[in-house]
C-alpha positions in Angstrom: 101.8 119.1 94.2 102.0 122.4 92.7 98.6 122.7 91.9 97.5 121.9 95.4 99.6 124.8 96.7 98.6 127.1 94.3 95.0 126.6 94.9 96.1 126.8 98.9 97.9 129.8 98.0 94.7 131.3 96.5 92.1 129.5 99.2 94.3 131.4 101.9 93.5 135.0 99.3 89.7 134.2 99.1 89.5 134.2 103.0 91.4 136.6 103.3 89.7 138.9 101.1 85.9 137.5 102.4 87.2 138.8 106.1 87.9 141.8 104.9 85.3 142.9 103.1 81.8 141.1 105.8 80.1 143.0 107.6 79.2 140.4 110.4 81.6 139.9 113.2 80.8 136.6 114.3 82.6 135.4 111.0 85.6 136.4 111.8 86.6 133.9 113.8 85.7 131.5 111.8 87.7 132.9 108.9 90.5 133.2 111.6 90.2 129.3 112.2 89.8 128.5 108.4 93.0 130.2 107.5 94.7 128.9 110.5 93.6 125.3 109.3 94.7 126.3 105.6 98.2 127.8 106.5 99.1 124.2 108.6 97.9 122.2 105.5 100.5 124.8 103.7 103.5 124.2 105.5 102.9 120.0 105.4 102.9 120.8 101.6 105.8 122.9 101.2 107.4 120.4 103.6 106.8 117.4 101.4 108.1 119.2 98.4 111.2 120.1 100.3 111.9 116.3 101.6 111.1 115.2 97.7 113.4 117.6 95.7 110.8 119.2 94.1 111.1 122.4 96.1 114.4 124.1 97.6 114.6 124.9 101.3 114.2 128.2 102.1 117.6 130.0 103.5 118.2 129.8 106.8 120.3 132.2 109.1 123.3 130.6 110.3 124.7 130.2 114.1 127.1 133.4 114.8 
C-alpha cells in the first residue's frame, strides 16, 4: 500500500510538472481533471491505511 501511494504521490508530480511546463491550453483541463481523479484515489488510500493501522491519523484541531 505504500508503493501505491508513493507512485500516486509521484503520478500527482508528473502532472503537475507536464501542466506546467505545455504550451497548449486545451490540456489544461485535462491535467486539471487527471489530478483531480488522482488526488480522490489518494485520500481512499490514505484512508484505508488509516482504518488498517498501517498509517496514523493525521492531528486534528479540537472543539474550543
Amino acid at each position: 500500500m505504500f508503493v501505491v501511494s508513493t507512485l500516486t504521490a509521484a503520478s500527482m508530480g508528473f502532472y503537475g510538472l507536464a501542466l506546467g511546463t505545455s504550451f497548449r491550453r486545451d490540456l489544461g483541463t485535462v491535467y486539471n481533471r487527471f489530478l483531480l481523479e488522482i488526488q480522490l484515489l489518494a485520500e481512499d488510500g490514505a484512508n484505508i491505511m488509516i482504518e488498517n493501522g498501517w498509517l496514523e491519523s493525521p492531528p486534528k484541531v479540537g472543539e474550543k
